[in-house]
N, CA, C and O atoms as a printed pandas DataFrame, in Angstrom:
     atom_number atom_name residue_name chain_id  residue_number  x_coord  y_coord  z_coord
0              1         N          UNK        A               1    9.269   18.989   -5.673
1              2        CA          UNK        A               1   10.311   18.025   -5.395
2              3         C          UNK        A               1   11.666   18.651   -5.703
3              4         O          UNK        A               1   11.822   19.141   -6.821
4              5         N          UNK        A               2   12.684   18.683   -4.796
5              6        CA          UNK        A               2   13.941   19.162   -4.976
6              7         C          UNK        A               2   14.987   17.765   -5.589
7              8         O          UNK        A               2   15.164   16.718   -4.966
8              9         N          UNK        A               3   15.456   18.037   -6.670
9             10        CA          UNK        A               3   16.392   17.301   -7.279
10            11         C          UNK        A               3   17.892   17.728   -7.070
11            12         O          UNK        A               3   18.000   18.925   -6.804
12            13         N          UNK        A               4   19.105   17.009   -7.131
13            14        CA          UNK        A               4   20.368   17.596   -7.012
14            15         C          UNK        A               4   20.885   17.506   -8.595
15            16         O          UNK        A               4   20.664   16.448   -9.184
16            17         N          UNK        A               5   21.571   18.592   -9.309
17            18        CA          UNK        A               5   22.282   18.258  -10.610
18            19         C          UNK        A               5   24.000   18.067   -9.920
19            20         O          UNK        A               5   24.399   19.032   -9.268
20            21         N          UNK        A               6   24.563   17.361  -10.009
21            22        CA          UNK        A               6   26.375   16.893   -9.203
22            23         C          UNK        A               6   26.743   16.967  -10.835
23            24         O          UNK        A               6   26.247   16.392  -11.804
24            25         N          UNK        A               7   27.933   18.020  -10.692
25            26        CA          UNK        A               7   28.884   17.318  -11.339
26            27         C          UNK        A               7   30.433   17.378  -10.645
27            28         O          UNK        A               7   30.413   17.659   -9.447
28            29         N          UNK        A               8   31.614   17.178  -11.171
29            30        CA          UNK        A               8   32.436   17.448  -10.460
30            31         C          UNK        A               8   32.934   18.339   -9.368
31            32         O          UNK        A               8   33.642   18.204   -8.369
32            33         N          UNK        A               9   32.349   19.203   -9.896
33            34        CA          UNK        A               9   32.797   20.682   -9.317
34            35         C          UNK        A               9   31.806   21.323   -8.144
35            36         O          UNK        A               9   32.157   21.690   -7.022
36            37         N          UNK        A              10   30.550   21.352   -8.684
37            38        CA          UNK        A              10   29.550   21.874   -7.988
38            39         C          UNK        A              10   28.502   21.129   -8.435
39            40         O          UNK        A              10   28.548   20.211   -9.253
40            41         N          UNK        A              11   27.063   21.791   -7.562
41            42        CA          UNK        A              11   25.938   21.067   -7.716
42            43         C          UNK        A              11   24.928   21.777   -7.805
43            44         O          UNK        A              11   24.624   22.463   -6.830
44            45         N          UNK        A              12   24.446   21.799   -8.519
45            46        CA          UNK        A              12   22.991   22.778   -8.652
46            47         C          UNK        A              12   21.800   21.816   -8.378
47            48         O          UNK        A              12   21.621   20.670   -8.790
48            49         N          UNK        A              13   20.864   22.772   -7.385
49            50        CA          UNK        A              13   19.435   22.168   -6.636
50            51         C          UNK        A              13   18.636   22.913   -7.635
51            52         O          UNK        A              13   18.917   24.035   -8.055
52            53         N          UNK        A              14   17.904   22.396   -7.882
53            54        CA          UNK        A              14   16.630   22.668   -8.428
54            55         C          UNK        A              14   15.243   22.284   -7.942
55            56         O          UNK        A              14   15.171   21.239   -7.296
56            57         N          UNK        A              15   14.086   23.004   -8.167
57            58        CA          UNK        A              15   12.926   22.550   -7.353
58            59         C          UNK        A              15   11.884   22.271   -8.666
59            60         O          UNK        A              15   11.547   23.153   -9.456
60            61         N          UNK        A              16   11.653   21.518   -8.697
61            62        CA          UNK        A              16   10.370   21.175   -9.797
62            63         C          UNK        A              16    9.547   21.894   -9.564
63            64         O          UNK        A              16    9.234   22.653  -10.481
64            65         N          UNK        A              17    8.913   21.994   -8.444
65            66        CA          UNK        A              17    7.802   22.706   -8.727
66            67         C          UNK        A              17    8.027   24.489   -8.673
67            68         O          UNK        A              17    7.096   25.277   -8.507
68            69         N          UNK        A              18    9.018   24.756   -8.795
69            70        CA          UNK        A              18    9.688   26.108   -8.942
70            71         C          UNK        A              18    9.930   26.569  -10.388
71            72         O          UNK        A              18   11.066   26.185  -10.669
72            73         N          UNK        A              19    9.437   27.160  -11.347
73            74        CA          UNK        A              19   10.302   27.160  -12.381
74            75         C          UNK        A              19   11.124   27.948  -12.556
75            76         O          UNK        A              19   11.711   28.012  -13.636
76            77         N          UNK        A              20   11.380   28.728  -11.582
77            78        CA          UNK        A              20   12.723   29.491  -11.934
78            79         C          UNK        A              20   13.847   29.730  -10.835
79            80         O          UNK        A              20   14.802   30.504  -10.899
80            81         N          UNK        A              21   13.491   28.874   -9.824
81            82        CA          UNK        A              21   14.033   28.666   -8.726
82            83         C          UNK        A              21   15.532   28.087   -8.957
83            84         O          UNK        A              21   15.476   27.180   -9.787
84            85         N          UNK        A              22   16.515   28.257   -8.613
85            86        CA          UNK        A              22   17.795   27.378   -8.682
86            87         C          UNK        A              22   18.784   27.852   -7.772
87            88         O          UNK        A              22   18.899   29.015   -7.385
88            89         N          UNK        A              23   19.461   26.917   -7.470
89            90        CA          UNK        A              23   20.931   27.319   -6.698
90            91         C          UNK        A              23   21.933   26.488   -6.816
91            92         O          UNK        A              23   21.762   25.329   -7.193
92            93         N          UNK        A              24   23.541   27.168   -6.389
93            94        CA          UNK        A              24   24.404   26.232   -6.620
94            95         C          UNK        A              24   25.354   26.009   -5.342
95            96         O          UNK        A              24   25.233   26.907   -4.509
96            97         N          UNK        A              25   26.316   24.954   -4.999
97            98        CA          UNK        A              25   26.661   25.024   -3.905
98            99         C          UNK        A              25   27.755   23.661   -4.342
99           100         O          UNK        A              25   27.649   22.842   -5.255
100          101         N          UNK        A              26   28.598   23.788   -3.497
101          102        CA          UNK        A              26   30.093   22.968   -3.617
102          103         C          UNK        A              26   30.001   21.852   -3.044
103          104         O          UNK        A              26   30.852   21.068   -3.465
104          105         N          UNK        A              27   29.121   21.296   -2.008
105          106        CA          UNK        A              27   29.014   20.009   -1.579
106          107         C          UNK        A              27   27.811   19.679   -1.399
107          108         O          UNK        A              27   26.872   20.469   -1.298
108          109         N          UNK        A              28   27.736   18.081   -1.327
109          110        CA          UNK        A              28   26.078   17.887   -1.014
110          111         C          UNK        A              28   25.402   18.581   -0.170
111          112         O          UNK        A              28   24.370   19.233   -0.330
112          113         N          UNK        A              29   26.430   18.297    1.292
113          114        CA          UNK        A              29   25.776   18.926    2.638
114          115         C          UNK        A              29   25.278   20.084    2.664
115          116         O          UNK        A              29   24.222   20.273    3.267
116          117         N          UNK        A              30   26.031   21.256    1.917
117          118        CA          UNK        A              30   25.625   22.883    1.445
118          119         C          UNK        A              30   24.179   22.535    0.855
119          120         O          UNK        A              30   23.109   22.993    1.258
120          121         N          UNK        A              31   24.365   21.699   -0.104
121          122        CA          UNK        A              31   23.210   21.981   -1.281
122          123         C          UNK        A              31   21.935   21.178   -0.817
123          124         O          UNK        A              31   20.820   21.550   -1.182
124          125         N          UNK        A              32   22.115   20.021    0.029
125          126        CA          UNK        A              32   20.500   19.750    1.200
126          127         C          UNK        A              32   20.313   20.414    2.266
127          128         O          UNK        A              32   19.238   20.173    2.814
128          129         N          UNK        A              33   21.037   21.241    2.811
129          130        CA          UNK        A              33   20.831   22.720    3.915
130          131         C          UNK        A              33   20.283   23.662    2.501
131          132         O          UNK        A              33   19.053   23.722    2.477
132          133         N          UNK        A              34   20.831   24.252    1.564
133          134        CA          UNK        A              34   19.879   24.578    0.756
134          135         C          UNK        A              34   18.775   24.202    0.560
135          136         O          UNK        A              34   17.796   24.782    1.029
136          137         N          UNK        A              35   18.699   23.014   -0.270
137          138        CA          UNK        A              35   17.496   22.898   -0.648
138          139         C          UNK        A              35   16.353   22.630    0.532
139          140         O          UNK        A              35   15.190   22.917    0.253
140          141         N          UNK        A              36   16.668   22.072    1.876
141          142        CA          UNK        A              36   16.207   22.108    2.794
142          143         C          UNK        A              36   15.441   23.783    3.470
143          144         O          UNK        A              36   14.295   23.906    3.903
144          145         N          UNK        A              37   16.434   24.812    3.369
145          146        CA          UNK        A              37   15.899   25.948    3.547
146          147         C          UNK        A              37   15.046   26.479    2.523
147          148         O          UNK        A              37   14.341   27.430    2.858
148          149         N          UNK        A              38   14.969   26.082    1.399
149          150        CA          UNK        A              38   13.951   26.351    0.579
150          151         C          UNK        A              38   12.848   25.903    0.795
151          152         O          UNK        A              38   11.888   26.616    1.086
152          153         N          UNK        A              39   12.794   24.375    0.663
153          154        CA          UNK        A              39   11.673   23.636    0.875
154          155         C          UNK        A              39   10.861   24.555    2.236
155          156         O          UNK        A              39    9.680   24.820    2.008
156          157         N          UNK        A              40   11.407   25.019    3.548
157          158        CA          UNK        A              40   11.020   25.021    4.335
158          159         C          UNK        A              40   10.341   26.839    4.623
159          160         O          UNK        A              40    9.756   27.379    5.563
160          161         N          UNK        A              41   10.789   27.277    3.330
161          162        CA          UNK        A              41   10.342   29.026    3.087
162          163         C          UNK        A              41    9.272   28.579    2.435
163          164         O          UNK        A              41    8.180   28.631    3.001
164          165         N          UNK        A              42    9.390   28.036    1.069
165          166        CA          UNK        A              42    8.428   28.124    0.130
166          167         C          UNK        A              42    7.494   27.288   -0.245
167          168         O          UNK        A              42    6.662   27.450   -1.138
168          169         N          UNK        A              43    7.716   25.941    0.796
169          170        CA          UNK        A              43    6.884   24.769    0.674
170          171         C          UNK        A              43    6.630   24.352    1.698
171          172         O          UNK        A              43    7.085   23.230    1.923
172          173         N          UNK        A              44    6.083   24.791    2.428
173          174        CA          UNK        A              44    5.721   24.492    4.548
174          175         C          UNK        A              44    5.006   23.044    4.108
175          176         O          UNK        A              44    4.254   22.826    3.157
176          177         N          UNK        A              45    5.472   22.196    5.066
177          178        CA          UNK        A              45    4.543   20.773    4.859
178          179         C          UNK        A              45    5.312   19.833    3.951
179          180         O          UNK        A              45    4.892   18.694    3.745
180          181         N          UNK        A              46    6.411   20.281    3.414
181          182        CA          UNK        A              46    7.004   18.894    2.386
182          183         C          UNK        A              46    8.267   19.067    3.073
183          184         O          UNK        A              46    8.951   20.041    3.387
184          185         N          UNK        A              47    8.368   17.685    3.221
185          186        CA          UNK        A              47    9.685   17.215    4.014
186          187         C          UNK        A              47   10.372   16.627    3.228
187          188         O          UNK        A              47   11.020   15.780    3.842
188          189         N          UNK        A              48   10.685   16.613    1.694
189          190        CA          UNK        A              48   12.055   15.628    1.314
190          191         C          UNK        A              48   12.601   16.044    1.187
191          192         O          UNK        A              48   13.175   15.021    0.814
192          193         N          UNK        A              49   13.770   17.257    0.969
193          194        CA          UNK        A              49   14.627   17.787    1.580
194          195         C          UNK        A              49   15.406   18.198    2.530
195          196         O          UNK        A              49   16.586   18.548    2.507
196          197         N          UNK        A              50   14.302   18.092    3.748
197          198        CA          UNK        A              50   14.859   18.394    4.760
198          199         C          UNK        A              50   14.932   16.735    5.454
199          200         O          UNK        A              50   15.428   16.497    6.555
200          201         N          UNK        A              51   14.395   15.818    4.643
201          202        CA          UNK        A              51   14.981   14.330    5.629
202          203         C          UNK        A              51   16.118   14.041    4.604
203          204         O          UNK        A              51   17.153   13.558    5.064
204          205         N          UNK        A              52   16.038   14.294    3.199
205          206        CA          UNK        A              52   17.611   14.290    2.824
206          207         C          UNK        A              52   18.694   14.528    3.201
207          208         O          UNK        A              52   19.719   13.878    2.997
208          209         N          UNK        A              53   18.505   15.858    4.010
209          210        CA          UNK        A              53   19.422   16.656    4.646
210          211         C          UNK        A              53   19.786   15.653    6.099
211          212         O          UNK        A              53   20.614   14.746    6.023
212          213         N          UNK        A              54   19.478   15.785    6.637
213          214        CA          UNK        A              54   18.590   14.954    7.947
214          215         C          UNK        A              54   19.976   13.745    7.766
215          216         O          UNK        A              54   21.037   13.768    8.391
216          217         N          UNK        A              55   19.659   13.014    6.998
217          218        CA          UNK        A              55   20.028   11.640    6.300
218          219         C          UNK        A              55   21.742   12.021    6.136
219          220         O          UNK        A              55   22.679   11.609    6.821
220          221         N          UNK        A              56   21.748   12.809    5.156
221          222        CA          UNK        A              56   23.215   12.902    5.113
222          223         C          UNK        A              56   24.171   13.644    5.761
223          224         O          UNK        A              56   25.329   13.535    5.357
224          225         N          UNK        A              57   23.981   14.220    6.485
225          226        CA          UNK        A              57   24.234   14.896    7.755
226          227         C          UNK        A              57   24.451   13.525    9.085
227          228         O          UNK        A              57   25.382   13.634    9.884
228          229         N          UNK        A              58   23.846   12.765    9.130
229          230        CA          UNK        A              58   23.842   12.093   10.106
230          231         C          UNK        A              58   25.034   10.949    9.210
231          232         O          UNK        A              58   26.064   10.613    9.795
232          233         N          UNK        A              59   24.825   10.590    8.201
233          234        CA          UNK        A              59   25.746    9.476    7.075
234          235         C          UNK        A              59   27.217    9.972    7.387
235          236         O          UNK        A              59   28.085    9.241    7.865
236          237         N          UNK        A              60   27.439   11.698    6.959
237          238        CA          UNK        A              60   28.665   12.403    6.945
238          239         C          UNK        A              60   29.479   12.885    8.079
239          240         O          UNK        A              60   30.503   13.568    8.090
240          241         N          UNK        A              61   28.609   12.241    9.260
241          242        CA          UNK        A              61   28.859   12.548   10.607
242          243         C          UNK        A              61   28.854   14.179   10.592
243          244         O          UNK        A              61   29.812   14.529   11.280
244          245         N          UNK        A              62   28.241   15.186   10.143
245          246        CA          UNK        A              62   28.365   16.601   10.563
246          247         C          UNK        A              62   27.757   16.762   12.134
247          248         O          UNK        A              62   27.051   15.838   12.539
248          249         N          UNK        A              63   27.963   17.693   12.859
249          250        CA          UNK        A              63   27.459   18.411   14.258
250          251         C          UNK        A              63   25.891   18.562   13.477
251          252         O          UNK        A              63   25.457   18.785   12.347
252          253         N          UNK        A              64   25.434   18.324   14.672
253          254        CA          UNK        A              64   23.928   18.949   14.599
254          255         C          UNK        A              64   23.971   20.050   14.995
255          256         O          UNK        A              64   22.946   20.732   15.036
C-alpha cells in the first residue's frame, strides 16, 4: 500500500510493503505519478496508486 507523508514543502511516498523504498516530490500530482510508477514496476496487479493518480489528475484538471 502506498501512503503520502505532506508536509508543507514536500511529500514523501512511501510503500508499506517496501521497507526501504521511499521518494520525495513537491506536489501531489508528482508524488501519485510516482507512486503510481512504482506500484506499476514493483507491484503488477495493485491498482491504488495508480486510481489515486487517475482521481487526482482528473480533480486537478491535468492533460492526460
Amino acid at each position: 500500500m502506498i501512503r503520502l507523508d505532506c508536509t508543507r514543502v514536500s511529500i514523501v511516498i512511501v510503500c508499506t510493503d517496501c521497507p526501504y523504498w521511499r521518494a520525495m516530490r513537491f506536489t501531489k500530482h508528482e508524488a501519485w505519478k510516482c507512486a503510481a510508477d512504482h506500484e506499476k514496476r514493483t507491484h503488477p496487479g495493485l491498482t491504488q496508486a495508480q486510481n489515486a493518480f487517475t482521481k487526482h489528475r482528473a480533480r486537478e484538471g491535468h492533460a492526460v
